[in-house]
N, C-alpha and C positions, 0 to 999 in steps of 0.2 A: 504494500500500500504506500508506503514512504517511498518506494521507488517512483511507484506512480505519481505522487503528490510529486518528483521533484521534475520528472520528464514533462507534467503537466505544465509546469513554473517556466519549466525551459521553452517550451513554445510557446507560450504565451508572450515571454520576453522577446522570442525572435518575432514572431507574428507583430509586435507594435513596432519593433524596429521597423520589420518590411513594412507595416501600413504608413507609418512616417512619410517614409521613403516614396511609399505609391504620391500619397497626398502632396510631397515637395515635384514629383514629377508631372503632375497633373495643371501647376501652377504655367500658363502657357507663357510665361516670359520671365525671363530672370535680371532684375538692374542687379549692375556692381557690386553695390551694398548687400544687395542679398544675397550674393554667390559671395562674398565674405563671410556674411555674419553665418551664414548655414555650414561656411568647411570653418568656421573657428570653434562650430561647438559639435564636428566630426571628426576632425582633424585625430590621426594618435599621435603625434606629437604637443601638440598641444594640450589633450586630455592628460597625458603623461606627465608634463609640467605641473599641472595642477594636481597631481594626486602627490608629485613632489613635494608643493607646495603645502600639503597637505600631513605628508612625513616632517616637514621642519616646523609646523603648528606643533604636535605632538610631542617632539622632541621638546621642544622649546618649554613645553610644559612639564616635562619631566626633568629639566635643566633646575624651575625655579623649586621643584618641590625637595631639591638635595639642600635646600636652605632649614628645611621644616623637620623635625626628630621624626625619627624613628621608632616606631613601637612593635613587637613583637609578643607572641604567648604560646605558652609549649603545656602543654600536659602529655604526660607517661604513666603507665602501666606497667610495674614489673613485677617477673614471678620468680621464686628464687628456692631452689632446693638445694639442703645442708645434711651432709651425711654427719648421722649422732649414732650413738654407743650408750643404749640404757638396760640394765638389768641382764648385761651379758648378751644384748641382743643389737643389733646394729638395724640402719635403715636412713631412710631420707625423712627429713622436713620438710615441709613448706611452708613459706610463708607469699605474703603479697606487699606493694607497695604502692603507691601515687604521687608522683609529684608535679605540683600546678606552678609555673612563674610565668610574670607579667614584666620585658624590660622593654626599657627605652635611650633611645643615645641623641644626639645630636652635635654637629660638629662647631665648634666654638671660635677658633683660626687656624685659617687654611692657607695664608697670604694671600688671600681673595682671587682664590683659587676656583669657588664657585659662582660667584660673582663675577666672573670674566667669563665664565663657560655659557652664565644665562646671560650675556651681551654678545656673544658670539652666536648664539640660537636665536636672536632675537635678528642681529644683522641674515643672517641666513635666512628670516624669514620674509626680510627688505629684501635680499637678494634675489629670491627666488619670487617673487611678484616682478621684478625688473627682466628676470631670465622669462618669464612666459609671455611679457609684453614683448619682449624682442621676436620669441618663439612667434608670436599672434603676427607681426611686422612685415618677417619671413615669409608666412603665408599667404600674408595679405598683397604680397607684391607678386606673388607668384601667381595669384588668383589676377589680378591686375592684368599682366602680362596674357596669360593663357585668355583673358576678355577679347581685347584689343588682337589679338590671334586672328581669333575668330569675325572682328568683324572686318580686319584686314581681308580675310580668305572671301569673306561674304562679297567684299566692293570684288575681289578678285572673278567671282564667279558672275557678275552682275555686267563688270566689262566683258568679260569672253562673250559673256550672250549679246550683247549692243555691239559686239565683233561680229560675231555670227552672222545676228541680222542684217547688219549691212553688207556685208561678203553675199548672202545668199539673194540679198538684190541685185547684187552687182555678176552674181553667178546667172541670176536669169534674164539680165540685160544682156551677159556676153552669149548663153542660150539662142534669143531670140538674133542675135549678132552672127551668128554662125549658121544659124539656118538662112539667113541670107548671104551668109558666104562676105560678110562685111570684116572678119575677123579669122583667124586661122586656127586648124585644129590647138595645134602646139598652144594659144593664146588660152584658150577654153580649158585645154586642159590645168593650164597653169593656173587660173581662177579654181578651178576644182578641187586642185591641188591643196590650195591655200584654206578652205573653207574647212577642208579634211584636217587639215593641221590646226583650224582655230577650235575644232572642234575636240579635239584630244587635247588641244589646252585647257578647253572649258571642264574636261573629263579631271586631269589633274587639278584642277583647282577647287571642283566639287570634289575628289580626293582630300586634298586640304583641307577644307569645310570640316568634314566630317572628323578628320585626325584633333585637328584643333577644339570642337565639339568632347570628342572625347577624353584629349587632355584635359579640359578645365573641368567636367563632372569628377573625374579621376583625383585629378586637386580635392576636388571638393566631398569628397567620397559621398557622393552618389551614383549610384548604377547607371548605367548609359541606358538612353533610351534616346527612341525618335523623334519621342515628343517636347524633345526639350532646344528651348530656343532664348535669346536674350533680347534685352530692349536697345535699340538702335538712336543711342545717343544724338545730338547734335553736334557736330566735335570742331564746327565753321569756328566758333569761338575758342578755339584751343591752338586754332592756328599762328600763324608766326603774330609774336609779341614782342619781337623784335629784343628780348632778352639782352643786357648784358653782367650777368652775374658775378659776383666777387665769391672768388674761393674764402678770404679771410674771413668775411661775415655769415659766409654759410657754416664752415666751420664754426666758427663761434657758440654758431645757435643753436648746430648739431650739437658739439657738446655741453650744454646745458639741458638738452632736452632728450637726448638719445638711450634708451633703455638700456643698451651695450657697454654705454661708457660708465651709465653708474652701476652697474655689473661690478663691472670689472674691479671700481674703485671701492664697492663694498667686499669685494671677496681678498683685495691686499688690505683692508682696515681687520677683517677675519684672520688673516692669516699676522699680522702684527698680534693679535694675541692670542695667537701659537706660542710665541715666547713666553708672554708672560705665565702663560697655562706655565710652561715648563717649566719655568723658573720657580714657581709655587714648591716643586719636588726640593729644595733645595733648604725650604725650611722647617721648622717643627710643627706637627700639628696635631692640637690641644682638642678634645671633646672632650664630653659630659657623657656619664651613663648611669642609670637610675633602674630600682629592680625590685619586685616582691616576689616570694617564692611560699610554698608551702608545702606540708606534704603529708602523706598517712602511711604509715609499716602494721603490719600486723603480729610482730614484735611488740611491739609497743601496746603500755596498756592503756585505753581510751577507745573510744567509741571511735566512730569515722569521722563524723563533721567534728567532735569532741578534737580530736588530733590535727586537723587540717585550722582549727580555729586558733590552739595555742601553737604550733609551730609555724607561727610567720616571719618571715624573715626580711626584712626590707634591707636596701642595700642602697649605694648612693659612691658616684668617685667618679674623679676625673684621671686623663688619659694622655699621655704626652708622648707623641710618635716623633724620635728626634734622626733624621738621616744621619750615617756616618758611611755607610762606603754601601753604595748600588751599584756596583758594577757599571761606572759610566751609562748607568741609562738615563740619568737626567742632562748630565752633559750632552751627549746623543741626542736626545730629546731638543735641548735648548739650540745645537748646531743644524739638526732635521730645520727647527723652526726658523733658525735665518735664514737659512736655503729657501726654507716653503716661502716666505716673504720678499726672498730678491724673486722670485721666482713669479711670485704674485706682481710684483712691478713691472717685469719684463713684459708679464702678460697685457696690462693695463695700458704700455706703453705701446705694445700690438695692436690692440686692440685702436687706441686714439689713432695710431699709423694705417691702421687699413680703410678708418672711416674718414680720415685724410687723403686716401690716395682715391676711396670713392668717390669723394666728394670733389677733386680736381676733375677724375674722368668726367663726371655729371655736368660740371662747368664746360669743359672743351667740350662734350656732346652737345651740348644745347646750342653752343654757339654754332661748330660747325653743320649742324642738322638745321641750321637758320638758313644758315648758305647754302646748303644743296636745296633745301626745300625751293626756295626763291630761284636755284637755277633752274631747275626741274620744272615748277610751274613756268618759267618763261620759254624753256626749250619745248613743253607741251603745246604752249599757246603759237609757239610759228609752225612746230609741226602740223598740226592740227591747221592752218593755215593755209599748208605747204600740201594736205592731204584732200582738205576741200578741192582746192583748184584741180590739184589730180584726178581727184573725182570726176569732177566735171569734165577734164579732158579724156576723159575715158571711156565715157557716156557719149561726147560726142566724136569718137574714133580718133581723136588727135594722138594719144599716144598708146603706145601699146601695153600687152597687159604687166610686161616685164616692169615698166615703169612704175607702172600704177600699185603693184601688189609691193615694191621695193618702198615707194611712198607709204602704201596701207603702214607695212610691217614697222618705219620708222615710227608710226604712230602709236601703234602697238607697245615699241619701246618703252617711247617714251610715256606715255599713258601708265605704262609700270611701274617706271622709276619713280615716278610723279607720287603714285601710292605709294609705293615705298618710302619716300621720301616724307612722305605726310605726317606715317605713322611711326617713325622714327621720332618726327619732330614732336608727336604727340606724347610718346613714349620717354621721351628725354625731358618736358616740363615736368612729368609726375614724377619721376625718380627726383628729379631736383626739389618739386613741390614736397617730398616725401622728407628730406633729407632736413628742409627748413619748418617740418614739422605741422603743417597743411594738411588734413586729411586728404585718404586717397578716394577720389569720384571722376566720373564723367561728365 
């Protein structure tokens, strides 16, 4: 039955997970926000954090109660048989016994030995809210990214078709061009050719769609499904802003406000009292201990409670633990802890160095993603230009198809870079937005 009851437990648990799951799948559009907040509270890294977070709560509270006495209570039973020699005749005795004690200790000084253990439990528990905001950060950019994926692949699949379409007008202009013999096979085929090839690009890039689709549920851990689709921002306004960013102010503001860095700097404050923990081992340390005992023999003459009432014994003393030779383990100990502490600065020092050399890249992206962007949009706009007029001499037999599809494809090109260039530039304000501590949205 208890099997049952737990097999029972268990689906029932997985069945709300999957029903969740159906319910988040059914929602027909996903903004930003939402595909953040939903993989921060999926995520196993992140859930991981927080159960962390969760072990240094605990600790932390076992740190303060080494402040508070100790109490303890023991009762015993003993049976005890005694070989005797009476009237020329030998054999065993028994007897019985009980003894009840009630102690207590508590420790008086320690060189604030435990007083530094619950400040180190307490920093740890700073720390580790800093470690899962970083951890959520992580996430949240990756989710970011894997968005913007997708609605890259999406414009991607949206030009191959406004490709298409126009190819397959210009395939049954060159059609009706051929049946009057206005055009050459070789021409026609070459238009055929081209609409073949736009079309396997449209094929790849619905490829892409769908890869990128399933990167960002996979982020997000949800199940891939067909049904799931996101909301199509306005992103006109995110375009060039003409940026010119200072590394020294962003840095600045990064470290004042970056989860990482005050990580780091609470985990060398922790590790600074590693020493002193060690250093504690080096002196005496004095407690208190306090005690009632009682007890009953049946040796003895008196009733039960009669015996256990006059034989009490109360006790009371202190306790003076004085080091003279440990085998170098506090030494060890106190050298371990400079080590752990140059060690802890090295790291902090990393740490500010990596979110420095981020935050330069972020600055040179933004800038040069200004300038490709800008060339990109102008080299679009004379292609596109340069592609019209083609058009139309193609239409009216001026030039051949060589010409015309070498034009098409220039547009093609550049129509690409263009996106790419977009989303580069889009992608480069929110890492920088990111970094001056700007929520991340669209």
């Amino acid at each position: 039955m208890r099997k049952l009851i737990l097999i029972s437990g268990f689906c029932l648990t997985v069945g709300i997970n999957h029903g969740m799951s159906i319910l988040a799948q059914q929602d027909s559009t996903w903004t930003l926000q939402k595909c953040i907040s939903y993989a921060l509270t999926r995520n196993i890294q992140v859930r991981k954090s927080e159960l962390s977070n969760q072990q240094y709560l605990v600790n932390a509270g076992e740190a303060r109660a080494q402040q508070f006495p100790s109490a303890n209570a023991s009762v015993s039973q003993n049976f005890n048989w005694t070989k005797s020699t009476a009237a020329g005749e030998s054999g065993l005795t028994a007897s019985n016994g009980s003894n009840y004690s009630v102690n207590t200790g508590v420790t008086i000084f320690n060189a604030s030995r435990l007083t530094t253990l619950i400040k180190q439990a307490e920093l740890s528990i700073e720390g580790g809210k800093y470690s899962l905001e970083t951890t959520k950060e992580s996430i949240s950019l990756s989710i970011l990214d894997a968005y913007l994926q997708i609605l890259y692949a999406e414009e991607q699949v949206h030009n191959s078709e406004k490709q298409i379409e126009s190819t397959t007008s210009e395939l049954n202009l060159a059609e009706e061009r051929l049946a009057l013999q206005a055009i050459s096979q070789s021409d026609y085929a070459q238009v055929k050719s081209q609409l073949a090839s736009e079309k396997l690009t449209l094929a790849n890039s619905q490829s892409q769609l769908v890869i990128a689709k399933v990167t960002l549920e996979q982020l997000m851990e949800l199940p891939v499904s067909d049904n799931f689709n996101i909301v199509h921002p306005d992103l006109t306004e995110s375009l060039n802003q003409n940026r010119l960013p200072d590394v020294k102010s962003v840095y600045e503001t990064a470290l004042a406000i970056k989860p990482q860095i005050k990580n780091a700097a609470i985990n060398k404050e922790i590790a600074s009292l590693d020493e002193k923990v060690a250093k504690a081992g080096l002196f005496p340390v004095l407690s208190a201990s306090a005690g009632i005992s009682s007890g009953f023999s049946s040796l003895n003459n008196g009733s039960y409670f009669g015996q256990l009432n006059n034989e009490i014994y109360p006790s009371a003393g202190f306790m003076l633990s004085i080091p003279i030779y440990q085998k170098k383990q506090v030494k060890t100990s106190i050298a371990l802890a400079k080590i752990g502490y140059q060690n802890a600065e090295l790291s902090e020092f990393d740490t500010k160095n990596t979110l420095r050399k981020s935050i330069e890249q972020a600055c040179v992206d933004v800038r040069s993603a200004q300038i490709k962007y800008e060339a990109s949009k102008e080299n679009y706009s004379a292609t596109l230009e340069a592609e019209v007029l083609s058009d139309e001499k193609f239409k009216q037999g001026v030039i051949n198809s060589v010409d015309y599809l070498v034009s098409k494809t220039n547009l093609i090109v550049a129509e690409s870079d263009l996106l790419q260039s977009k989303y580069n530039l889009i992608v480069s304000y929110k890492i920088l937005d990111f970094y001056m501590g700007i929520p991340l949205s669209l």
